[in-house]
N, C-alpha and C positions, 0 to 999 in steps of 0.2 A: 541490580538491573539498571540503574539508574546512573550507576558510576560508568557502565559499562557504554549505555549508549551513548554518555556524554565522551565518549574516546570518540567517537564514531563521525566520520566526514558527512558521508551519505547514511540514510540508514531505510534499508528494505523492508516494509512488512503489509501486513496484512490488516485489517481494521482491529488493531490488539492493544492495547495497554502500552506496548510500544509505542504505536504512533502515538499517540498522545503524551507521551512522555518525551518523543523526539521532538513535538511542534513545541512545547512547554518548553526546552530547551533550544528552541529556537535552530534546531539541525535540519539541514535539507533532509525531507524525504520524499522518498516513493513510496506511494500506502497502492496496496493493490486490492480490488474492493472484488469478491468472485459471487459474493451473495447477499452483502450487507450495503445501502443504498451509502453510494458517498455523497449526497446532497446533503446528506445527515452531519458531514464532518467539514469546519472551516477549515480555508485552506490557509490560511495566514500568510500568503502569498511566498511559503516555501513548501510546501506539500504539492507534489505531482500526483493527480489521482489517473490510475489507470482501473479502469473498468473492464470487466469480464463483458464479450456481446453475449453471454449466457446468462445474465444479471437476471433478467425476467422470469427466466425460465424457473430458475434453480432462487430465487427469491428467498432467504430466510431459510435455506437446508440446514441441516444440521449432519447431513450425510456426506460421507467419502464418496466424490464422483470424477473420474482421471479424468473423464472429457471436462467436466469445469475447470481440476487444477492446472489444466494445460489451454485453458482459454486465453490466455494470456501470456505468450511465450517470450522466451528467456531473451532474442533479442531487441522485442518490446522496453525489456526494463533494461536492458543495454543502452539503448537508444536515448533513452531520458538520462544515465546515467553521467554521459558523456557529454550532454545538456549543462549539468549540473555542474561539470571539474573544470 
């Protein structure tokens, strides 16, 4: 996993093992945060956090909910992508 993210220009994820592996590696990311607080995560001034506005609601779920995984749409992280290159 580790060899793989480091190929990686940008690298998308979620508050997972990756981000922290991608910031450790000093790779720009987008960490996209749908129920885990990103106040919790440094940004080391290459981390773009995008926040779910479903953040409160859905707080610490642990459940599959489509309206949260689409809180956050694809040209959101388009937008920061294009920031980044």
């Amino acid at each position: 996993m580790i060899t793989l993210i480091n190929l990686c220009e940008i690298v998308i994820t979620g508050d997972t093992l990756g981000l922290h592996i991608a910031a450790a590696l000093n790779k720009k990311v987008i960490a996209l945060f749908f129920c885990t607080p990103p106040w919790e995560i440094e940004d080391y001034e290459n981390i773009i956090k995008l926040t779910s506005p479903l953040l409160e609601e859905y707080f610490y779920t642990n459940e599959y909910i489509e309206e949260l995984t689409k809180s956050i749409s694809v040209d959101e992280v388009l937008k920061e992508c294009k920031k980044l290159l």
